[in-house]
N, C-alpha and C positions, 0 to 999 in steps of 0.2 A: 410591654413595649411602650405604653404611652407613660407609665412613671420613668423611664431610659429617657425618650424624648424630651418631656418635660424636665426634669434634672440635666440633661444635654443644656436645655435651653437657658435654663435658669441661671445656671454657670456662663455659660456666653453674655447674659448679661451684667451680671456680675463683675466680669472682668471686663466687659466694656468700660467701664466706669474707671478702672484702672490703668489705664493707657495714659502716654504723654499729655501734659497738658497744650491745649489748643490756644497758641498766641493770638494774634490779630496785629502785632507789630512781624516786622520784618527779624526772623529770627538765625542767629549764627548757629549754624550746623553743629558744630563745635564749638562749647560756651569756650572764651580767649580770658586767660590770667591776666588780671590788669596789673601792670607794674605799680607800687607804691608810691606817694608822691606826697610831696608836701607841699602846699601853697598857703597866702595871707586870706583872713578871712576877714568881711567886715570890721571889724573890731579891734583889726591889728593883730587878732592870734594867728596860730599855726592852725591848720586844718591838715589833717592827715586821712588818708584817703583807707590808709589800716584802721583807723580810730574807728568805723563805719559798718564793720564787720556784724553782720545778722542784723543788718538793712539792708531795703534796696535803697538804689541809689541813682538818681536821675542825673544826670548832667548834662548841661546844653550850655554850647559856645555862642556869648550873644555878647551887647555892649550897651551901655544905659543909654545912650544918643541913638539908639537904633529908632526908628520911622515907625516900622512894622512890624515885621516878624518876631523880633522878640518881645516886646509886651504882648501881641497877642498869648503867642509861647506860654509868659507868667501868666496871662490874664486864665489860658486853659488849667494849665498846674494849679492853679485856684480852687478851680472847681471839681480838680483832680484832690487835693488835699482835703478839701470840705465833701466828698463826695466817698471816701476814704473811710473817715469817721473815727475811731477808736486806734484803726489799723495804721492811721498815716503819721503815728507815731516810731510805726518802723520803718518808714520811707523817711529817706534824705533829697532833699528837692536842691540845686547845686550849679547854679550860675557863674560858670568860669568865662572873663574877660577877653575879647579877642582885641581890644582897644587899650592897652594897660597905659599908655601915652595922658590916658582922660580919665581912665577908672580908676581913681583912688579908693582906699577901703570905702573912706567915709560916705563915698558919692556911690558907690556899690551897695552899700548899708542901707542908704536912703530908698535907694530904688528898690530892691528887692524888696525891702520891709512895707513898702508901699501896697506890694502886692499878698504876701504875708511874711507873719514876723518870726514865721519857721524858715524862710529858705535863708540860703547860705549865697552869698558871692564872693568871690574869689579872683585875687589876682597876685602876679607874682613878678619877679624876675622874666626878662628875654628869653632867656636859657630855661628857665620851672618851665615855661609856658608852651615854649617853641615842642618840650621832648612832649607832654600831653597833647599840642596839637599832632604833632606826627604821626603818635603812637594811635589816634584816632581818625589821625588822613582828614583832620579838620582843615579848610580853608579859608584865609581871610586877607583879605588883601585890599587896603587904603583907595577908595574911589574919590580923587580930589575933581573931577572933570562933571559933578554932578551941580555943580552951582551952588552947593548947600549953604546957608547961615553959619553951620558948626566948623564948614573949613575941608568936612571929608565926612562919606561916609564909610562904611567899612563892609564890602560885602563879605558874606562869612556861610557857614555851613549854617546849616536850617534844621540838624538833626535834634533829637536828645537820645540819647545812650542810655540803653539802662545794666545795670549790675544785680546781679542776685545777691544773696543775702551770705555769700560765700566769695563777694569780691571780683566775681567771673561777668566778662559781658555779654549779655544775653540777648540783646534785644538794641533793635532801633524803630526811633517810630517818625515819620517825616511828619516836617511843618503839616498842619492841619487835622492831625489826627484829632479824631472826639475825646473828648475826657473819660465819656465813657467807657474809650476804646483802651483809654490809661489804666482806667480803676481795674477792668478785666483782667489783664495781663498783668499787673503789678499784684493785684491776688492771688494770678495764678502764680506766679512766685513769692508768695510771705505762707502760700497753705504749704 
């Protein structure tokens, strides 16, 4: 009776360990097929969103004139990438423009790289831009009533998205999350 028990037991934990993994981001029930896309990337190439396949893939709609929220955003992905280590070679870190009026490559290139010289910014056409905001319910909308020096700011979505490493979105995680809270859930998708 108590080897039945014990071997009962043993197995129950055993298979606890194998159960879904435990996000800490706000997770979709059903991971969503992201449509394929191409946009310009700093440098003036093409970025393809297929090209990316067996990484994850972060992307957050922000704009190099932003105040707040977006350098902070880069400044955590920072310490999200160095905190990473060997593994954040298979993460894509992915700054698409909600401002394309002001983001040029070149001035995406600077910014980004400023923070590291692995992320990617990205902008495109009206039309590239407009179908990836939709398709992610991102908003941004021109606030000229703020007094600013630059002319306008741009309120916009505060999320970043995340992709598994099979293209699917898995995962969001709002403005403020810890990095620590990145490194977790971006492991628990590259294991």
């Amino acid at each position: 009776m108590k080897r039945t028990l014990f071997l009962a037991t043993l197995a129950i934990l055993l298979l606890s360990g194998c159960g879904p993994a435990s996000f800490r981001g706000s997770v979709l029930e059903d991971p969503v097929d992201v449509p394929d896309f191409t946009l310009t990337d700093q440098s003036g190439q093409p970025f393809r969103l297929s090209d990316q396949q067996g990484k994850v893939v972060l992307l957050f709609f922000g704009y190099t004139s932003c105040p707040d929220v977006c350098p902070t955003t880069l400044g955590t992905w920072r310490k999200v990438h160095e905190g990473l280590g060997d593994d954040a070679e298979r993460v894509k870190f992915v700054f698409v423009t909600v401002d394309p009026e002001r983001d040029t490559p070149e001035r995406l290139g600077m910014h980004v790289q400023a923070f590291n010289p692995d992320f990617v910014g990205l902008t495109g056409s009206p039309e590239e831009l407009a179908a990836i905001y939709d398709f992610f319910g991102v908003i941004h909308e021109k606030d000229t009533s703020s007094g600013s020096a630059l002319g306008y700011l741009v309120s916009h979505t505060a999320t970043t998205f995340i992709l598994d490493p099979e293209g699917k979105w898995r995962l969001r995680e709002t403005y403020g999350t810890e990095a620590e809270d990145f490194i977790h859930d971006i492991q628990q998708l590259l294991d």
